[in-house]
N, C-alpha and C positions, 0 to 999 in steps of 0.2 A: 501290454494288456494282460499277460498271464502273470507277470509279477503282481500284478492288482489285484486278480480272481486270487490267487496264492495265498496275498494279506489278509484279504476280505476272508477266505474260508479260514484262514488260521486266527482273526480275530472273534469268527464266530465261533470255535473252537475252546478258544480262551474262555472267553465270554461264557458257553456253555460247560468248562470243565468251574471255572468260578462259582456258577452257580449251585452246581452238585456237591462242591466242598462247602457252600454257606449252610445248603440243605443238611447235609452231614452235622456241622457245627448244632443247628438250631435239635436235631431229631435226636440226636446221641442222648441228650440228655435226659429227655421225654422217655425215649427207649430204656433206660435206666430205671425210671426212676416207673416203668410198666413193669418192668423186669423182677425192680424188688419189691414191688407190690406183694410178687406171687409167691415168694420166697418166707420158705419159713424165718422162723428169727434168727436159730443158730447158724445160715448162711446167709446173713445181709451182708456182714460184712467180709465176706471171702476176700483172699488175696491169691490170684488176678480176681477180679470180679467178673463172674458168668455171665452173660447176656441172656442166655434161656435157661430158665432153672432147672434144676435136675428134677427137681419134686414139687412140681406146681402145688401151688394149696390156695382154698379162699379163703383160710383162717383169718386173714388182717384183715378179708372184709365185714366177715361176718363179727370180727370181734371191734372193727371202729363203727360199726351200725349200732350195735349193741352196751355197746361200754359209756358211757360218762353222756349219757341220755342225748346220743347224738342225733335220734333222729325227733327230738323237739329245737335244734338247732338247727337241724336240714330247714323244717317247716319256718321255723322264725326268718331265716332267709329266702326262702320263697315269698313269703309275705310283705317281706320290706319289699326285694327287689323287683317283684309282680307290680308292688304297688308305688315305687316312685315312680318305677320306667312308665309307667302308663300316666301320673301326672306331669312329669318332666314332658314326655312327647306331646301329652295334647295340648299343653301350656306351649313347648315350645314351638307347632305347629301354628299355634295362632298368634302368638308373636311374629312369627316368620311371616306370617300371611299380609299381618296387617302391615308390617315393616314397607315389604317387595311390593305388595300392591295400593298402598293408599300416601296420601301424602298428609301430613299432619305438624304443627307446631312443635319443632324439639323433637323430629325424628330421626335427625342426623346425631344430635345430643345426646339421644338415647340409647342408637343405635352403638354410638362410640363407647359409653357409658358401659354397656353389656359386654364388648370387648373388652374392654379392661378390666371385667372381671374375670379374662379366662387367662387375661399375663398374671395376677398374682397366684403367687405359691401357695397351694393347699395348707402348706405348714403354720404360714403367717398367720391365715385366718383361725388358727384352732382358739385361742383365747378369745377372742371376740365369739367366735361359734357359740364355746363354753354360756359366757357369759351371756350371752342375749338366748340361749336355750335353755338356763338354770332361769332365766327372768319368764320365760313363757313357761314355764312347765313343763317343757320337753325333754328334761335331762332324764335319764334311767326307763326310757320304753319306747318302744318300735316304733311310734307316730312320730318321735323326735328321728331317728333316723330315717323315717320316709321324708318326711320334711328337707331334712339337711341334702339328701342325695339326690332328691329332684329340682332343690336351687345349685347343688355341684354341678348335676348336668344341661340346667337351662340354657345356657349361657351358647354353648359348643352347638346342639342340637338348636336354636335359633340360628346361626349362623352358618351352620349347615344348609338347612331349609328354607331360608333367605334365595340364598341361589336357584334352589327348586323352583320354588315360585316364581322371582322377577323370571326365569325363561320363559315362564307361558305366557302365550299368545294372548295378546291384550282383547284378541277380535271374540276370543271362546267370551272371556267375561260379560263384553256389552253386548253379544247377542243374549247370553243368559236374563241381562239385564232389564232387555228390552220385553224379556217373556215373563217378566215380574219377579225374576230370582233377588233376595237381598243379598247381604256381606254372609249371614251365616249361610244361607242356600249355595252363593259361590264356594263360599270355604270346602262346607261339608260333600257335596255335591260333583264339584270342578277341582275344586285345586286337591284334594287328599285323593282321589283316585289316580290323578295324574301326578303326584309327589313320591306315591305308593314307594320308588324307589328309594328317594331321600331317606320316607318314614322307618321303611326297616334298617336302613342303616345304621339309624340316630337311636332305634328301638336296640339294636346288639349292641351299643355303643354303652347305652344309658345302664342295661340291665346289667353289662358285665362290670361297671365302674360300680354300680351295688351292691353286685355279688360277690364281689372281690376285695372290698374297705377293710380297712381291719383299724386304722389309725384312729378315728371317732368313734368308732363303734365301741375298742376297748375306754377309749377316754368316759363316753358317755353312760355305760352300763355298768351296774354293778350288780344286778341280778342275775344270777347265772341263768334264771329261767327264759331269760330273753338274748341270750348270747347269739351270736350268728357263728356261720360256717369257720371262716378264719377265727374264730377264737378257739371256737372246738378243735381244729385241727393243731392250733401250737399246743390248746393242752397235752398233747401228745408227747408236745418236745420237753425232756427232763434233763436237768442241769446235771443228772449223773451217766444217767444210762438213756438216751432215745431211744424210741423204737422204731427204726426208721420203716421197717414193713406194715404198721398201723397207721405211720405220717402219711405215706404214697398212697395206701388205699385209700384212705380216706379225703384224697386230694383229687384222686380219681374218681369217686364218687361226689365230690363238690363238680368235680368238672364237665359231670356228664349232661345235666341242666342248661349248660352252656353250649355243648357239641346238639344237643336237640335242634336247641333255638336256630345256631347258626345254621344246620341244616334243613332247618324248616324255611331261613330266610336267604337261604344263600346266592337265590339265581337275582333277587330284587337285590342283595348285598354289594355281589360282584358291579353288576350295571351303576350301585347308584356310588361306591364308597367314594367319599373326597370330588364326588362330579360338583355338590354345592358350594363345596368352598372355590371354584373354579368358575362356576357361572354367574355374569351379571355382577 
């Protein structure tokens, strides 16, 4: 019986010194790369490299805000990515709805259908993308990539949301029903307040898959007045010399849009992440 307590406390042991070393692996790098944010230019590259600078400075920040019209590149990504996450979610919100709670001709067909667009490779589809967005109009301006990033994210955020929904309680709807509620009074009403968790999930899910593209966004733009975040920040990167203390700040400053959100959604985050793809 103490041989057991013994295993048992030295596997939790284990188990919790593994953990602190994957946490180390993930944070080391992050910490770096805060580190040489603050760092003037002539110490990025030190050899050992310092972890707290000797001589903090915001120069990188104040000079990647300022330099190659970055903050008309902030705002063009606020814009996209405000505005697909908000049609990806209500799109895929009522897709989800209608899936989980109604039954319909070809809803297994369709439902299969929207899966298989989340196995093919993002890669595969760029020529088609191209092509059928040079045919609408939408190559070289931000309604073309709101467009593209909110059918990238429909697909995942339906299938998320799916599970939200079929869990609930069949009995809330038909009393709703019987008090004269329709499909949109259920929707708006029943299922999105009680999904709330799903929603912000799918909501940090969608915005950060926006805010963070880089792959179509350079294929499709060629105005630099409409460029987003990741392109401003590789301009940075120069085939002779980077600057790597103006890369990191400036990565930092992309990133903090992102730490808002999740900390605005993070208690609805935690409860809801991956619960839909697991229910029903």
């Amino acid at each position: 019986m103490i041989g057991l307590r013994r295993r048992r406390g030295l596997g939790r042991w284990l188990a919790f010194a593994a953990a602190v070393a994957f946490g180390l692996v993930m944070l080391i790098p992050f910490a770096l790369m805060v580190s040489t944010a603050f760092k003037p230019h002539a110490y990025v590259l030190e050899i050992p490299p310092r972890l707290i600078p000797e001589a903090p400075t915001l120069d990188n920040f104040v000079e990647a805000w300022t330099s190659q019209d970055f903050g008309r590149y902030f705002l063009n990504s606020v814009i996209v990515a405000v505005a697909s996450t908000t049609i990806a979610v209500t799109l895929g919100s009522m897709l989800a709805f209608a899936f989980a709670r109604y039954s319909f001709p070809g809803r297994r067909l369709l439902f299969g259908a929207l899966l298989f667009t989340m196995m093919v490779p993002g890669m595969v589809l760029l020529i088609p993308q191209f092509v059928l967005a040079r045919n609408l109009g939408l190559l070289n301006s931000l309604a073309g990539l709101i467009v593209v990033y909110a059918t990238m994210n429909l697909g995942l955020n339906t299938f998320l949301l799916r599970g939200f929904f079929g869990s609930m309680p069949q009995e809330v709807f038909e009393a709703a029903a019987v008090d004269g509620a329709g499909v949109w009074s259920s929707f708006w009403l029943i299922g999105v307040p009680l999904a709330r968790a799903g929603i912000a999930t799918i909501t940090l899910f969608s915005f950060l898959a926006a805010w963070d593209e880089f792959t179509w966004a350079i294929i499709s733009l060629s105005d630099k007045n409409l460029y987003t975040l990741p392109i401003a920040i590789r301009s940075f990167q120069r085939a002779q010399a980077t600057e790597w203390g103006l890369v990191f700040a400036a990565s930092l400053i992309a990133l903090a849009p992102v730490l808002v959100l999740f900390v605005a959604l993070q208690k609805q985050f935690v409860s809801g992440a991956f619960v839909g793809a697991t229910k029903g």
